[in-house]
ROLO-819188 format. One record per atom (N, C-alpha, C): residue in one letter; x, y, z. Coordinates in nm, 4 decimals, decimal comma. Example, Ala and Ser with C-alpha at 12.3 -4.5 7.8 and 13.67 -1.06 7.14 Angstrom:
% ROLO-819188
zadren; xx; yy; zz
a; 1,3190; -0,5690; 0,7800
a; 1,2300; -0,4500; 0,7800
a; 1,3200; -0,3300; 0,7800
s; 1,2850; -0,2250; 0,7080
s; 1,3670; -0,1060; 0,7140
s; 1,2900; 0,0030; 0,7870
END
This chain:
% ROLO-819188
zadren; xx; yy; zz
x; 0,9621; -2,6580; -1,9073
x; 0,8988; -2,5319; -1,8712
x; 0,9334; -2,4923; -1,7275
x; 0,9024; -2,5892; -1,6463
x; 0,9456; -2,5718; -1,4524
x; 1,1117; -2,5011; -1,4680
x; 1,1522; -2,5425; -1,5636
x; 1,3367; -2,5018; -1,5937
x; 1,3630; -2,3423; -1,5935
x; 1,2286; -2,3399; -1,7288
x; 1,2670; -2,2102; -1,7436
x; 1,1700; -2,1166; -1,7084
x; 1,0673; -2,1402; -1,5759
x; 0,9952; -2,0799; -1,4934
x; 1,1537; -2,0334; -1,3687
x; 1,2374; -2,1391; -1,3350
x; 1,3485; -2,1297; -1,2099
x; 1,4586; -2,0352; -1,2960
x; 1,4664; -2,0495; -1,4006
x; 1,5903; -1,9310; -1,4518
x; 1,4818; -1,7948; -1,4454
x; 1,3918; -1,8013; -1,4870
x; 1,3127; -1,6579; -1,4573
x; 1,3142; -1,5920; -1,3151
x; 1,2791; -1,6730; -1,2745
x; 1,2722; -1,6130; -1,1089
x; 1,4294; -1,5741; -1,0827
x; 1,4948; -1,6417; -1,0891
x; 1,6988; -1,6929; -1,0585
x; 1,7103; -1,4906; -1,1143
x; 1,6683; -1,4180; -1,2201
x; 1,6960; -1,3591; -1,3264
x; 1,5962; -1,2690; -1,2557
x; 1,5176; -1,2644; -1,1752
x; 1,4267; -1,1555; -1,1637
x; 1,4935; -1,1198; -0,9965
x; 1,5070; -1,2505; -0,9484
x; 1,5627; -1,1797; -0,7654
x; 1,7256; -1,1706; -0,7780
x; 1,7658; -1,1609; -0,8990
x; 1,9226; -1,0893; -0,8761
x; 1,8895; -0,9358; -0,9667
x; 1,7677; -0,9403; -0,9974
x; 1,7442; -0,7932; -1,0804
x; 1,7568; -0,7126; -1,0052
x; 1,8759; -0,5634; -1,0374
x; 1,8853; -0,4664; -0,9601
x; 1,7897; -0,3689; -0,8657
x; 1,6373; -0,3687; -0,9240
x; 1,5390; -0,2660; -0,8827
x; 1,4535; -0,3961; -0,8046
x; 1,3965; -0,3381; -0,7116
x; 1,2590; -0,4445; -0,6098
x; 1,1747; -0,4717; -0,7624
x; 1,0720; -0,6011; -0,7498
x; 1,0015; -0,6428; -0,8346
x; 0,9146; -0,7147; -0,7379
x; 0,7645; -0,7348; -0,7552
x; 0,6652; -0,7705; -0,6638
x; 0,5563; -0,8130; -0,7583
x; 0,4986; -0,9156; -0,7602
x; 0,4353; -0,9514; -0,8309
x; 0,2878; -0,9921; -0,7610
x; 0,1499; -0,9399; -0,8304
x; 0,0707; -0,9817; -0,7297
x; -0,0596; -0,9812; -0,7745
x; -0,1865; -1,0601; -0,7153
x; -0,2973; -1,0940; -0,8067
x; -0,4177; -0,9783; -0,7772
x; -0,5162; -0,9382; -0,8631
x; -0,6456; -0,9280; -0,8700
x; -0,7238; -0,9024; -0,7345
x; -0,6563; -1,0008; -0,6195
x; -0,7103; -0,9916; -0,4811
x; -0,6095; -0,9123; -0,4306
x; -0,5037; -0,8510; -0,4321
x; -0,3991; -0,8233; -0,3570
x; -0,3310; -0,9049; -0,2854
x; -0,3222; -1,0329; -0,3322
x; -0,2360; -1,1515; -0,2445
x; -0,0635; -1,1260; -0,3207
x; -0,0158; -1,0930; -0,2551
x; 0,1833; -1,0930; -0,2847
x; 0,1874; -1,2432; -0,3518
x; 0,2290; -1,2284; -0,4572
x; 0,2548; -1,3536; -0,4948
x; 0,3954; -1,4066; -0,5386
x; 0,5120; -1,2930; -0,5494
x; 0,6504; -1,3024; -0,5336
x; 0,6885; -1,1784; -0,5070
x; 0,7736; -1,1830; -0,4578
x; 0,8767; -1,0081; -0,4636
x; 0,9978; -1,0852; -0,4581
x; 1,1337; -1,0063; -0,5454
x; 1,2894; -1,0349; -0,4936
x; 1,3475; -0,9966; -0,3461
x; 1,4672; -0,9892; -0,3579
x; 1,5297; -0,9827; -0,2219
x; 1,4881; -0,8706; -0,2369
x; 1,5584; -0,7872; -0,3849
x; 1,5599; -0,6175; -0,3653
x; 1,4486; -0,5555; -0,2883
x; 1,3285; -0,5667; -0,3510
x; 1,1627; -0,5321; -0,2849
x; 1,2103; -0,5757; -0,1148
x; 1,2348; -0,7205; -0,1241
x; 1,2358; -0,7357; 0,0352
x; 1,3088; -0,6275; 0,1252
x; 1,4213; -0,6508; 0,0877
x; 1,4849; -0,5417; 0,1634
x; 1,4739; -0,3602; 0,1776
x; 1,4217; -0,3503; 0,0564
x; 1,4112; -0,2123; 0,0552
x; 1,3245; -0,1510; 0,1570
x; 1,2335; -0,2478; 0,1810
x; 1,0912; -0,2613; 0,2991
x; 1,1440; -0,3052; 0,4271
x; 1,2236; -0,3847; 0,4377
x; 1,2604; -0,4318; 0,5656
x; 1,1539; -0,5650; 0,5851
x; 1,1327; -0,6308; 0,4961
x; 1,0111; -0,7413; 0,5183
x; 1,1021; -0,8649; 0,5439
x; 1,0610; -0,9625; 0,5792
x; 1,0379; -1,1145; 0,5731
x; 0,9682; -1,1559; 0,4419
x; 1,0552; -1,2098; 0,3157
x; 0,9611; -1,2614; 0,2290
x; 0,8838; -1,3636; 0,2336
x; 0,8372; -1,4500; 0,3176
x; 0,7568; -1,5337; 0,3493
x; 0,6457; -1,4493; 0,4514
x; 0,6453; -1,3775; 0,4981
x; 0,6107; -1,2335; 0,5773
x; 0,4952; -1,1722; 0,5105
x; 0,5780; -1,1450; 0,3981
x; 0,4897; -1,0825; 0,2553
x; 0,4013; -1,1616; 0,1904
x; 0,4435; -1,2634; 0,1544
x; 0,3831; -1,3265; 0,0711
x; 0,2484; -1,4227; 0,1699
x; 0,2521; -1,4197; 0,2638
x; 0,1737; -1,5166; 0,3289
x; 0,0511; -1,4215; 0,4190
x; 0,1300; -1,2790; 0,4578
x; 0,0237; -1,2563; 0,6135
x; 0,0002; -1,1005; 0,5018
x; 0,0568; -1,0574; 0,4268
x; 0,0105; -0,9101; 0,3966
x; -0,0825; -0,8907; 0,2558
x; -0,1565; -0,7999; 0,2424
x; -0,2113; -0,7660; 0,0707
x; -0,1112; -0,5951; 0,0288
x; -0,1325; -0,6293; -0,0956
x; -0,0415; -0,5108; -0,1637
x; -0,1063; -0,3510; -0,0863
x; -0,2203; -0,3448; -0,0950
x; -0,3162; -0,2278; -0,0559
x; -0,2455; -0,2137; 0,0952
x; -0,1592; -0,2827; 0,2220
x; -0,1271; -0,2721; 0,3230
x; 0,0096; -0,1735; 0,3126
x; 0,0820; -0,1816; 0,1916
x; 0,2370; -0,1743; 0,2053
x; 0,1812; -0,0363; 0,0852
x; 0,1452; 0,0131; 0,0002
x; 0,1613; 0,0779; -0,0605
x; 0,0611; 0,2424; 0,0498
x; 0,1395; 0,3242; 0,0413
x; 0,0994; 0,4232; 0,1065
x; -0,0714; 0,4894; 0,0208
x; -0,0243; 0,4739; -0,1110
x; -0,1292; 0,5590; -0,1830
x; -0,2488; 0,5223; -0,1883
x; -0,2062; 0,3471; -0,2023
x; -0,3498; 0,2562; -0,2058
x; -0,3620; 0,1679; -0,0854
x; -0,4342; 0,2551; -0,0051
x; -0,4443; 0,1894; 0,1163
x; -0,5828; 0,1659; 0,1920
x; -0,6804; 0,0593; 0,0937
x; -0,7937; 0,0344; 0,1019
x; -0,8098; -0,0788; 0,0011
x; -0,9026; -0,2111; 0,0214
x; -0,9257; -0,2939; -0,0755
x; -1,0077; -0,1973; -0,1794
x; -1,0669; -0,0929; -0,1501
x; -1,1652; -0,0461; -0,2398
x; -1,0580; 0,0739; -0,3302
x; -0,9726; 0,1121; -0,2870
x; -0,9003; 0,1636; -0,4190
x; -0,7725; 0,1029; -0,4652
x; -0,7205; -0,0436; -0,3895
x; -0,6490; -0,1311; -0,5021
x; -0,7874; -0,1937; -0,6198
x; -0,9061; -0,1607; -0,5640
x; -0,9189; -0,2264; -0,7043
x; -0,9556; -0,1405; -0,8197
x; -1,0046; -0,0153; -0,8010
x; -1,0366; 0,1013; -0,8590
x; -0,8657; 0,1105; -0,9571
x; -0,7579; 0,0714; -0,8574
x; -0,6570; 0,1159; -0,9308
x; -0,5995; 0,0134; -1,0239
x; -0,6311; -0,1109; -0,9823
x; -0,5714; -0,2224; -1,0682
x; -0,6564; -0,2494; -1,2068
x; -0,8358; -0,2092; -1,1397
x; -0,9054; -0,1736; -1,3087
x; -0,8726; -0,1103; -1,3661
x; -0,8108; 0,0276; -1,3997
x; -0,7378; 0,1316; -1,4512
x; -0,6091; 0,1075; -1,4577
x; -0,5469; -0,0069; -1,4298
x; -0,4568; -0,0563; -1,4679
x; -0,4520; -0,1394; -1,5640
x; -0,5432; -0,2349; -1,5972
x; -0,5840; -0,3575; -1,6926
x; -0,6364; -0,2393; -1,7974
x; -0,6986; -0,1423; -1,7828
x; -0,7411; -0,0840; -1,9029
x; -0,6076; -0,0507; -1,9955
x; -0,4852; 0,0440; -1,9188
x; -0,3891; 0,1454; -1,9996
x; -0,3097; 0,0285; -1,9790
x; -0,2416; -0,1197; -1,8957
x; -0,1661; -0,1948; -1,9064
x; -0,0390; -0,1542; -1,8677
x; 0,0162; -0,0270; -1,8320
x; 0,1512; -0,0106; -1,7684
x; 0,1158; 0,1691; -1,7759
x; 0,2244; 0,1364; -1,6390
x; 0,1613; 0,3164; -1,5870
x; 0,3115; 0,3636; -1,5009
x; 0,3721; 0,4615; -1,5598
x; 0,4863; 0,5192; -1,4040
x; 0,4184; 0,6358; -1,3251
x; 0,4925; 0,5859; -1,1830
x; 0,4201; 0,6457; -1,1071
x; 0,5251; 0,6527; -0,9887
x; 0,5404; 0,8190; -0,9264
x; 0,5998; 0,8061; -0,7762
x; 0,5266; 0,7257; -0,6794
x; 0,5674; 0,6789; -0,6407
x; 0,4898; 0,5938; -0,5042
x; 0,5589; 0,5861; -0,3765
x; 0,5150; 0,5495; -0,2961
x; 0,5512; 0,5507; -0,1388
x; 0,4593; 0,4444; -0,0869
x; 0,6011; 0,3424; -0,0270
x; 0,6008; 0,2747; 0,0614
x; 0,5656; 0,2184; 0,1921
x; 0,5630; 0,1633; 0,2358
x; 0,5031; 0,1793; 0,4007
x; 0,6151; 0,0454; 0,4294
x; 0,7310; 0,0842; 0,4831
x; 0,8362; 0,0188; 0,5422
x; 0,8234; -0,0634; 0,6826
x; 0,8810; -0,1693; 0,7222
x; 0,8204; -0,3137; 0,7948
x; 0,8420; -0,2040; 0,9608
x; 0,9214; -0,1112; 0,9497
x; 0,9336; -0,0210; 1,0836
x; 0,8475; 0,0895; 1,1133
x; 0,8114; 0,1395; 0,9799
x; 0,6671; 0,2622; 1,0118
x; 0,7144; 0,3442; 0,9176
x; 0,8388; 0,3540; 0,8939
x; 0,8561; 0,4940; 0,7936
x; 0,8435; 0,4645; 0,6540
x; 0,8557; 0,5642; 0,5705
x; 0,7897; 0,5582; 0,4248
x; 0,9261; 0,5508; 0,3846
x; 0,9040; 0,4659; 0,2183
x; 1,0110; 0,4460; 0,1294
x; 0,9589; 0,5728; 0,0052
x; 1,0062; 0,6483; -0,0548
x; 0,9456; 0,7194; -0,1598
x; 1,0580; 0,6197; -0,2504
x; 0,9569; 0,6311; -0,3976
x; 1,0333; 0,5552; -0,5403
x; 0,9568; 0,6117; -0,6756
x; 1,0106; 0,6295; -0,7563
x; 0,9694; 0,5948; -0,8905
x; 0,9366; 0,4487; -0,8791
x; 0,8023; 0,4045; -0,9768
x; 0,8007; 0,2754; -1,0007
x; 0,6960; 0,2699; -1,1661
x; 0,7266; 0,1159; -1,2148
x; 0,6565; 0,0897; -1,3386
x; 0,5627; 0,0004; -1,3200
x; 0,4246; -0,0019; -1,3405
x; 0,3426; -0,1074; -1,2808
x; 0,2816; -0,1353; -1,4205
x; 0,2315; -0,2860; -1,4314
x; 0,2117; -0,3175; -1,5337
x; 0,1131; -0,4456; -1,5219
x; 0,0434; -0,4876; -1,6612
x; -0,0983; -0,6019; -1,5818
x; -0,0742; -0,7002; -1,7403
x; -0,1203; -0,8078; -1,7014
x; -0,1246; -0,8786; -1,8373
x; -0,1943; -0,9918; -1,7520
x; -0,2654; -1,0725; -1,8753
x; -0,3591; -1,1874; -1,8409
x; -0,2989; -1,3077; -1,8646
x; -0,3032; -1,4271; -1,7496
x; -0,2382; -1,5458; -1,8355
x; -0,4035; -1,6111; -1,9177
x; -0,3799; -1,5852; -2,0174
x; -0,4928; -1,6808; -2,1380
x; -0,5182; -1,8379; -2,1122
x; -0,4362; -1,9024; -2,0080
x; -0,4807; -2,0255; -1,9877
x; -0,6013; -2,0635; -1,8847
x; -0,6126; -1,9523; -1,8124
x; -0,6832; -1,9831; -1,6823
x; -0,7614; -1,8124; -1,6717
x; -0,7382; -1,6875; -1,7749
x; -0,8421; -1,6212; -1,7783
x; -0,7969; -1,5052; -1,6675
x; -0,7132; -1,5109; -1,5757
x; -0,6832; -1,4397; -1,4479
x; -0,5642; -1,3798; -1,5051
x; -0,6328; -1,2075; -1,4491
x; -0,5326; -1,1126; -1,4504
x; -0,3611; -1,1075; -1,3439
x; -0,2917; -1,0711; -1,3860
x; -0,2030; -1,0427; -1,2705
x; -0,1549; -0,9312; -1,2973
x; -0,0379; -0,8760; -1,2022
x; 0,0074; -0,7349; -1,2104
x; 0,1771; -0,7475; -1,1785
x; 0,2589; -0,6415; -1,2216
x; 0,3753; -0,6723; -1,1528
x; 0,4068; -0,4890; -1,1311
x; 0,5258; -0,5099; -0,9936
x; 0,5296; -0,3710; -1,0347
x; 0,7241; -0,3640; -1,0091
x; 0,7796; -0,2473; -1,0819
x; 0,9726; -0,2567; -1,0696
x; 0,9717; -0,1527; -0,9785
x; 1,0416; -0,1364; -0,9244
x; 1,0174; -0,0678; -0,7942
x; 1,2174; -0,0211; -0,8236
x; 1,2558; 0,1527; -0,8577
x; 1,3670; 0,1292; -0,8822
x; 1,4316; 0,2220; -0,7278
x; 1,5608; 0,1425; -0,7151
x; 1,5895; 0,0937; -0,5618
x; 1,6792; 0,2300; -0,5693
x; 1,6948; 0,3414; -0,6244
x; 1,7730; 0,4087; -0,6175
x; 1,6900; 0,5439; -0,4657
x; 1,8370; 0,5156; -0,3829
x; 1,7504; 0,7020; -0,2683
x; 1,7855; 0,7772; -0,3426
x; 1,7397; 0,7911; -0,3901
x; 1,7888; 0,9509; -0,4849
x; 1,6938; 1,0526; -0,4823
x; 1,7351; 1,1603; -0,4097
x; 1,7070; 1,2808; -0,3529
x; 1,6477; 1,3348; -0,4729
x; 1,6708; 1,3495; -0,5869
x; 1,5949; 1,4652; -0,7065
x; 1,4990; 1,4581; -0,7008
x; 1,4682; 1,2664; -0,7276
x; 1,3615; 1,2091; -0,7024
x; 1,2593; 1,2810; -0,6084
x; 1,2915; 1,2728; -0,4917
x; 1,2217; 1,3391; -0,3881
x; 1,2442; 1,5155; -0,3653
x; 1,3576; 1,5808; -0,4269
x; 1,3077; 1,7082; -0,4222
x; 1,2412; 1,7266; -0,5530
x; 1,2318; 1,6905; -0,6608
x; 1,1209; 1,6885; -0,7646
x; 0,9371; 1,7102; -0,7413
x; 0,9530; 1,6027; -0,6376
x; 0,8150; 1,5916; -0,5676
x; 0,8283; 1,6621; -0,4822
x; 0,8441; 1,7547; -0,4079
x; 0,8799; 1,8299; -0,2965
x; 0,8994; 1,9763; -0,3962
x; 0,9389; 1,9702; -0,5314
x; 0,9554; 2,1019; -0,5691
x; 0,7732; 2,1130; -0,6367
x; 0,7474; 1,9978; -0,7025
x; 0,5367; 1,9915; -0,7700
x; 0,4604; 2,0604; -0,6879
x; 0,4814; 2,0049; -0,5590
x; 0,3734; 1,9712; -0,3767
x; 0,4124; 2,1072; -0,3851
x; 0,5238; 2,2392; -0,3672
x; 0,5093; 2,3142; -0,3235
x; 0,4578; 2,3893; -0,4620
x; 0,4807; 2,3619; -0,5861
x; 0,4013; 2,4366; -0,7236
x; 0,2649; 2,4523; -0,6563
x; 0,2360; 2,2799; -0,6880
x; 0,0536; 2,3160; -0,6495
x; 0,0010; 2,3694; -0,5230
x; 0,0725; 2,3772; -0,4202
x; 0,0262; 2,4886; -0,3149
x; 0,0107; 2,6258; -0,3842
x; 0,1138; 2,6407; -0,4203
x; 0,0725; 2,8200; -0,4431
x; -0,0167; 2,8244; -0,5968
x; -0,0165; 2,7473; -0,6395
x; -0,1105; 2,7100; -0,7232
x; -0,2726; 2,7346; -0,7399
x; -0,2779; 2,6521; -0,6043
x; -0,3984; 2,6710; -0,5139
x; -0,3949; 2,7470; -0,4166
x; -0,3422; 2,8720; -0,3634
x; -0,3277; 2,9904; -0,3231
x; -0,4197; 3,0814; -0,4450
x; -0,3737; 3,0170; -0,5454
x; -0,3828; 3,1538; -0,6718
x; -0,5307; 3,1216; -0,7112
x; -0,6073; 3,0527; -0,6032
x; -0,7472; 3,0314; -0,6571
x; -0,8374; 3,0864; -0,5587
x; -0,7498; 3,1517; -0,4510
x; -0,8591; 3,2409; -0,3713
x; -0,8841; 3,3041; -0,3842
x; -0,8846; 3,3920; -0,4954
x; -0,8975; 3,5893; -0,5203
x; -1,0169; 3,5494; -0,6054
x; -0,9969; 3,4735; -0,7017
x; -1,1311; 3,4662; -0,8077
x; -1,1940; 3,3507; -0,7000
x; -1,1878; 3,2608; -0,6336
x; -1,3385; 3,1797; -0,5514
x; -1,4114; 3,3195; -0,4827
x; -1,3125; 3,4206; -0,4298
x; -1,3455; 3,5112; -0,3213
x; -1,4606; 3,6044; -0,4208
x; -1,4152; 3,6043; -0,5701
x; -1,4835; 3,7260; -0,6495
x; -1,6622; 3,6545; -0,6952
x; -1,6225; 3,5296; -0,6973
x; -1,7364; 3,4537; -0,7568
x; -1,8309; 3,4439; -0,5895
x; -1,7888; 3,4240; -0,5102
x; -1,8764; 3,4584; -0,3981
x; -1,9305; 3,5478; -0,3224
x; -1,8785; 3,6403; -0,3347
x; -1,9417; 3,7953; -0,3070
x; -1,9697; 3,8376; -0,4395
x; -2,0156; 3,8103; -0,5418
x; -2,0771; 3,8388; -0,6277
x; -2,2005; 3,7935; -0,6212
x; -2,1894; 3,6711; -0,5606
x; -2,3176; 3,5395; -0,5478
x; -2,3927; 3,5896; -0,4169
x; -2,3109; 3,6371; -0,3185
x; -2,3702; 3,6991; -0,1619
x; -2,4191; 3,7977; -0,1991
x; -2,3501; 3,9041; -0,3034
x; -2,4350; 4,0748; -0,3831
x; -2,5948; 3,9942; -0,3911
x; -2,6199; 3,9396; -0,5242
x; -2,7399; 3,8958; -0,5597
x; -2,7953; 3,8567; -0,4729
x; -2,7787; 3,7537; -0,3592
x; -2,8592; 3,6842; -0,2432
x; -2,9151; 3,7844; -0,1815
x; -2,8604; 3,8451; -0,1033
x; -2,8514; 4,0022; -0,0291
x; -2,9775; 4,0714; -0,0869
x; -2,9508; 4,1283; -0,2481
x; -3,0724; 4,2264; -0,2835
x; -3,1787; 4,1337; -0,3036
x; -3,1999; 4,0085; -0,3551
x; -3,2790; 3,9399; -0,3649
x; -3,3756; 3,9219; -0,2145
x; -3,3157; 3,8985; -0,0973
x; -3,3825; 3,8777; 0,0496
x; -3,4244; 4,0382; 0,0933
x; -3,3547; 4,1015; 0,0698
x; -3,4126; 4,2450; 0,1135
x; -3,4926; 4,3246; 0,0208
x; -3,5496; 4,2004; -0,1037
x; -3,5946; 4,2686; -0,2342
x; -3,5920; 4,3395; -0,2895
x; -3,4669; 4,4056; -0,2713
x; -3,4433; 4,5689; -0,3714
x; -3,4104; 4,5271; -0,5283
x; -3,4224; 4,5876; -0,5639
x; -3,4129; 4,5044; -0,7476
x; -3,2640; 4,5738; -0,7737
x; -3,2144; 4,4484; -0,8695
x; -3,0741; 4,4877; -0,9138
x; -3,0814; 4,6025; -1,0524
x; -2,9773; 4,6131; -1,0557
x; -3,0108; 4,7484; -1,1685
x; -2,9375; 4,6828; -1,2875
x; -2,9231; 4,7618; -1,4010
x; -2,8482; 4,6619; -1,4887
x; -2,7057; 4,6506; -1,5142
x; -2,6554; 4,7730; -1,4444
x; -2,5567; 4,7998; -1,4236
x; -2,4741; 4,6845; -1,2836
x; -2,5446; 4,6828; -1,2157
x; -2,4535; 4,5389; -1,0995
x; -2,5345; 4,4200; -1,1599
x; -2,6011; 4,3747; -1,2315
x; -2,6031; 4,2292; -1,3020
x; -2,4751; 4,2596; -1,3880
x; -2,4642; 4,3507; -1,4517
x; -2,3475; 4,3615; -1,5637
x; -2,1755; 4,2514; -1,4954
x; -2,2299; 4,4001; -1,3667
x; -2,1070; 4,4005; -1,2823
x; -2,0627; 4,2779; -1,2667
x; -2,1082; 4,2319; -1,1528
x; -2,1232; 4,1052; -1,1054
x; -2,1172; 4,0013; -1,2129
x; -2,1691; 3,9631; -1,2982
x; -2,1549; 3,8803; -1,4586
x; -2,0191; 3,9057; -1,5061
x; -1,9630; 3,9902; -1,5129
x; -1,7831; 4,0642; -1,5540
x; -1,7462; 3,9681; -1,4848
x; -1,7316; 3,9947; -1,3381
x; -1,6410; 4,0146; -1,2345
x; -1,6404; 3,8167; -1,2359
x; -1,7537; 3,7518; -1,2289
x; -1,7660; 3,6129; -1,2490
x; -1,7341; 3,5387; -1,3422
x; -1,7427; 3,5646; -1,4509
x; -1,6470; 3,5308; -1,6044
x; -1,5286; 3,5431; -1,5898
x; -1,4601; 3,6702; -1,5478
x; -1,3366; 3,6936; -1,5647
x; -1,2750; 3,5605; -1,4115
x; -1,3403; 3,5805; -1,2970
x; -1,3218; 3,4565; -1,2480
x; -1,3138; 3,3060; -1,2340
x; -1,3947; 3,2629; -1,3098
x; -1,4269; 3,1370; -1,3761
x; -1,2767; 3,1288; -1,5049
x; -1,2726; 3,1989; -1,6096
x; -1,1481; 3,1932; -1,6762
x; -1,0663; 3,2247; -1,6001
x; -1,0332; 3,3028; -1,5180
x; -0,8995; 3,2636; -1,4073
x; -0,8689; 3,1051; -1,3820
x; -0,9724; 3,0323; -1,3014
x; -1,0085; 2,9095; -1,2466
x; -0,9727; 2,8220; -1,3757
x; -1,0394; 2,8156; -1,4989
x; -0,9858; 2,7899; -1,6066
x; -0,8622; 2,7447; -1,6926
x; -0,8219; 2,9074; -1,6397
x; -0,6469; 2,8857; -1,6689
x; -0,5902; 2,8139; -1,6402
x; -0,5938; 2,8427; -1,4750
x; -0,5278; 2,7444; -1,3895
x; -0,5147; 2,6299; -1,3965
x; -0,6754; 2,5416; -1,4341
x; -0,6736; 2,4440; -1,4504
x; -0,5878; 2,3888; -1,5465
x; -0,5794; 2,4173; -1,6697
x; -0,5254; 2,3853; -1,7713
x; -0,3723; 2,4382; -1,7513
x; -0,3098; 2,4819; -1,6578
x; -0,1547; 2,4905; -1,6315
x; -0,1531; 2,3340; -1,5511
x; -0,2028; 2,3066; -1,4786
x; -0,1881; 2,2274; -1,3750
x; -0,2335; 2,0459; -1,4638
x; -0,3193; 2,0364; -1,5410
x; -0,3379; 1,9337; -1,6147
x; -0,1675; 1,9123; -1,7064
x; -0,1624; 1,7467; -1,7013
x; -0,0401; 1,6982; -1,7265
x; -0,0581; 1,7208; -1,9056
END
């Protein structure tokens, strides 16, 4: 078994993409050269003085590596852009595949994640073309927040100066807020994957 634990590893740190393997606590418990280098780390560096939640840009708190690694054990493999936090300060952006399985002898989860080593720009104008979608995205949600709140300031307004609404601006105002809310609506449901 020790044999063919050393051809695994032999077979995982000549694997073309970074690979990082790591526990439940966020303790590094292997990465290849690839991972090493792509980071600029010391693999004894990694594995000894850092937790995963340090190096990953997105999850950068013990309290949402674990939020994310439970939601990981639930769906069991997930792709995901991610970004790096490189041994000099600057960010690595990647596609990566993260994935969880239990060893049944001892009950403890682990995780691994492939990390693929390619700079490839699409990659990053892809994400750079989304980031600028959902900006104007969320541009396109100020006209109806703006309609649903001066509709809401109308009512406040006659309500404090007690003039009674007529039925004609409840109408109004009720239109003008529906048709806003299904705006908001829409949107939402363009923007859901």
């Amino acid at each position: 078994m020790s044999q063919l634990n050393n051809l695994f590893f032999q077979i995982i740190d000549n694997f073309p993409n970074g690979f990082i393997l790591f526990d439940e606590n966020a303790n590094i418990l292997y990465t290849n050269s690839v991972f090493t280098d792509l980071l600029g780390y010391e693999k004894n560096y990694l594995l000894n003085k850092k937790k995963l939640w340090e190096l990953d840009y997105h999850i950068n708190s013990p309290e949402l590596f674990k939020q994310k690694i439970t939601n990981l054990m639930r769906i069991k493999k997930s792709n995901r852009f991610s970004i790096y936090i490189k041994n000099d300060g600057t960010l690595y952006r990647c596609q990566k595949q993260n994935f969880s399985f239990m060893n049944n002898e001892n009950e403890t989860n682990y995780f691994f994640s492939i990390i693929d080593n390619k700079n490839d720009t699409i990659l990053e104008q892809n994400y750079f073309y989304s980031q600028k979608l959902l900006n104007e995205k969320i541009d396109t949600l100020r006209i109806p927040l703006f309609t649903i709140f001066s509709s809401i300031s109308a009512f406040k307004l006659k309500n404090e100066l007690n003039l009674p609404l007529t039925e004609q601006e409840i109408n109004l105002n009720i239109d003008a807020i529906e048709k806003s809310a299904n705006q908001l609506n829409n949107l939402i449901k363009t923007l859901k994957p």
